[in-house]
C-alpha positions as CSV (number, residue, x, y, z in Angstrom):
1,X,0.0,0.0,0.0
2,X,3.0,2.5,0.7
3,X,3.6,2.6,-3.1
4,X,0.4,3.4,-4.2
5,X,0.4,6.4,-1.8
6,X,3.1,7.7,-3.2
7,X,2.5,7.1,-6.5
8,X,-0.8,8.9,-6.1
9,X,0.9,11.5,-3.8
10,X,3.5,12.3,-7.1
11,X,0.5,13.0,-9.3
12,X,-1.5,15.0,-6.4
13,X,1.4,17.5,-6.2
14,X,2.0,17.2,-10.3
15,X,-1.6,18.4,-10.9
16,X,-1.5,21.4,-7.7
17,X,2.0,22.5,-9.8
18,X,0.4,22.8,-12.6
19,X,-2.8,23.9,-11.5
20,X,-0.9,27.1,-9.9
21,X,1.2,27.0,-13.2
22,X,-2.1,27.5,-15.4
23,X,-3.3,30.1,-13.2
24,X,-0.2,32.2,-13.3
25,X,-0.1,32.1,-17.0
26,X,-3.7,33.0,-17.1
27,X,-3.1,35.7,-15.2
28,X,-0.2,36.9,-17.3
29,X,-2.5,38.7,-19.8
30,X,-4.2,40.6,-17.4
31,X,-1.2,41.8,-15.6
32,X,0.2,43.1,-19.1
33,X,-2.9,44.9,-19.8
34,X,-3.1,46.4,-16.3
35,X,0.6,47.9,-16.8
36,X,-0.5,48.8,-20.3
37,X,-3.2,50.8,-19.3
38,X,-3.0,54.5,-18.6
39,X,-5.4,56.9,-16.9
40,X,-6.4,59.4,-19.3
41,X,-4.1,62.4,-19.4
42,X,-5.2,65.4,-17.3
43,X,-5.0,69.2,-18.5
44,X,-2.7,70.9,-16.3
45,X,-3.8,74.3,-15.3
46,X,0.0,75.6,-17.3
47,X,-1.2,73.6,-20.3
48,X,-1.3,70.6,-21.9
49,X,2.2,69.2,-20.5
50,X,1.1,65.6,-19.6
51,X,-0.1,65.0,-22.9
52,X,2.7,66.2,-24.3
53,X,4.9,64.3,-22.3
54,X,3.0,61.1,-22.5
55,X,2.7,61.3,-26.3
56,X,6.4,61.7,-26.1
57,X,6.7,58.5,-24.3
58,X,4.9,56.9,-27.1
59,X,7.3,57.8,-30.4
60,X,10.8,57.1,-30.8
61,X,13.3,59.4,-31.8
62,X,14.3,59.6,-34.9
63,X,18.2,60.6,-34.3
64,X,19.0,56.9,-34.4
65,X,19.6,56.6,-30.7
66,X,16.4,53.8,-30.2
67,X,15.1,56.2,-27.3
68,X,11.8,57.2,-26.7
69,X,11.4,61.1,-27.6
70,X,11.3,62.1,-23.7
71,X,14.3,59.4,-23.0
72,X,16.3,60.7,-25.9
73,X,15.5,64.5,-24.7
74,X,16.7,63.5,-20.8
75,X,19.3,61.6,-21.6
76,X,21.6,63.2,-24.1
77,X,21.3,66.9,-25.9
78,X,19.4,66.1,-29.1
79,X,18.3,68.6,-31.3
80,X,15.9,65.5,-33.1
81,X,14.0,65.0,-29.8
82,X,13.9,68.8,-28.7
83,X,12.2,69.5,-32.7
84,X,9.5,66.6,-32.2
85,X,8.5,67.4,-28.8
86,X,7.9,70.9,-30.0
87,X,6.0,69.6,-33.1
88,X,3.9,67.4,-30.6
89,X,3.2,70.4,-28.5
90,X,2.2,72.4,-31.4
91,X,-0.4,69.6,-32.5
92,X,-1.5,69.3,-28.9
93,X,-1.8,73.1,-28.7
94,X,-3.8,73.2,-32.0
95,X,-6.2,70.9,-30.5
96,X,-5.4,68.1,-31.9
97,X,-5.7,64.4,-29.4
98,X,-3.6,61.3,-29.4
99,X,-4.5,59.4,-32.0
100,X,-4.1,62.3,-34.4
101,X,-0.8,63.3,-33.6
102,X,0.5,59.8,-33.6
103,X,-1.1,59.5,-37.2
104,X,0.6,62.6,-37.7
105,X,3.9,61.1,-36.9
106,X,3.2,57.9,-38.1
107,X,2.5,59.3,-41.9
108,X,6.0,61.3,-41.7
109,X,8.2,58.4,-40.5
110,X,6.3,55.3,-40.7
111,X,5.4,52.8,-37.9
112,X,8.7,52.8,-37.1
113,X,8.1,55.9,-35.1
114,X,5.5,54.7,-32.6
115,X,7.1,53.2,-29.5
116,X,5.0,49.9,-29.0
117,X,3.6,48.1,-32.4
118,X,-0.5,48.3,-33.2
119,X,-2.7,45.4,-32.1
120,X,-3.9,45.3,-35.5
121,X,-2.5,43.1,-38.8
122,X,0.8,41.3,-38.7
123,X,1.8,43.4,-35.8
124,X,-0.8,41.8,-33.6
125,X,1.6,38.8,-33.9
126,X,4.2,40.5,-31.5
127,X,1.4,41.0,-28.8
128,X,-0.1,37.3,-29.3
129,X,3.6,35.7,-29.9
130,X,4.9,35.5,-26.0
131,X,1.8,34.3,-24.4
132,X,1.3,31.7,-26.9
133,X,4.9,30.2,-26.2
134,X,3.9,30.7,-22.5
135,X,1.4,28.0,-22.4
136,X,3.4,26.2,-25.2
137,X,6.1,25.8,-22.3
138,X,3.7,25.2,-19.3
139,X,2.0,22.0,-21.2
140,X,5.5,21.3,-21.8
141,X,6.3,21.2,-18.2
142,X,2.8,19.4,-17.5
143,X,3.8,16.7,-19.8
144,X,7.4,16.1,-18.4
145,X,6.3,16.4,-14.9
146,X,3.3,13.7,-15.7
147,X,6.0,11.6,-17.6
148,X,8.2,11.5,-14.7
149,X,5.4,10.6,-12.1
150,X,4.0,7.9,-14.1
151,X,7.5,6.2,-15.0
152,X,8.7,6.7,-11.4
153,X,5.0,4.6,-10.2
154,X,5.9,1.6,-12.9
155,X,9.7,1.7,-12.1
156,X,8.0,1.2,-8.0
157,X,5.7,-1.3,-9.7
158,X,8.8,-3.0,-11.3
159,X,11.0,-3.1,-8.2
160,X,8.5,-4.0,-5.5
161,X,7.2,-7.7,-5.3
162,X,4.5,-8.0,-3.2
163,X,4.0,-11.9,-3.8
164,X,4.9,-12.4,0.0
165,X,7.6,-14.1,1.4
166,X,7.0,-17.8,0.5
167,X,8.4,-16.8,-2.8
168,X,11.3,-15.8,-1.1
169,X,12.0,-19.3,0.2
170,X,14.9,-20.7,-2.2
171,X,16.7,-17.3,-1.7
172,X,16.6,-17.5,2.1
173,X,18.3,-20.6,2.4
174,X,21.1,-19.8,-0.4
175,X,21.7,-16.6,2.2
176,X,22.1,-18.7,5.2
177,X,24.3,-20.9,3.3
178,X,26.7,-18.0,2.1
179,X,26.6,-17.1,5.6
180,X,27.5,-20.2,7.0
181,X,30.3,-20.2,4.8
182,X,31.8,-16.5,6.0
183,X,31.2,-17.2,9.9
């Protein structure tokens, strides 16, 4: 009985692993989203600086230094950066939202400008791409851990004899007669 105990203990703790496993990938989506997500901008009372700085966040420089327009602007003195974030507060100052200034930016320099891909075409590949391999590797896991537990119960099966010890008979007396021999 000891065997089957832990044979059934092996897949009790396979399935809470991956049980928790499932969950925690499940959850990964939401958890990106959540980052993802912004609070609308609010108008300052000195203008429309979040806006400008949060679309800023959102295109890439195009000085060649794979910055963001504000990272670029913050971390080195580049004239590129300093001429877009003043185009972007000239749109935002005209009255123009988001989406239109990142169309604006997006006809100029293609969608090379905008800092994350859109969810939309081939591109939605690149959003859909990671969490598909995700769960690729967790039934991975699931399998292998399921493998192991089921060839660790037959190697048990294999190794224990639970005929009794009648069986045992013909090898009990060729040990006491080796034993004999070396006392």
């Amino acid at each position: 009985m000891p065997r089957e105990r832990t044979s059934s203990t092996g897949l009790l703790l396979v399935r809470r692993i991956t049980a928790r496993l499932l969950a925690l990938v499940a959850l990964l989506p939401l958890l990106t989203l959540a980052l993802m997500a912004r609070p609308p901008m609010a108008v300052w009372a000195d203008g429309n600086v979040a806006l400008v700085d949060s679309l800023s966040d959102e295109l890439m420089c195009q000085c060649g230094c794979s910055y963001t327009v504000n990272a670029c602007a913050g971390a080195m003195q580049c004239d590129v950066s300093e001429q877009m974030r003043k185009v972007i507060s000239d749109k935002v100052a005209q009255g123009q939202g988001r989406q239109q200034v990142i169309s604006y930016f997006a006809s100029q320099y293609g969608e090379k400008v905008l800092a994350a891909p859109t969810k939309q075409g081939f591109n939605l590949t690149a959003w859909v791409t990671p969490f598909a391999a995700i769960l690729a590797g967790a039934g991975v896991v699931y399998l292998i851990l399921q493998a192991w537990v089921h060839r660790r119960g037959a190697e048990q099966d294999e190794t224990v004899d639970e005929s009794g010890p009648a069986d045992l008979g013909a090898y009990g007396e060729r040990v006491d007669r080796e034993l004999e021999q070396f006392v």
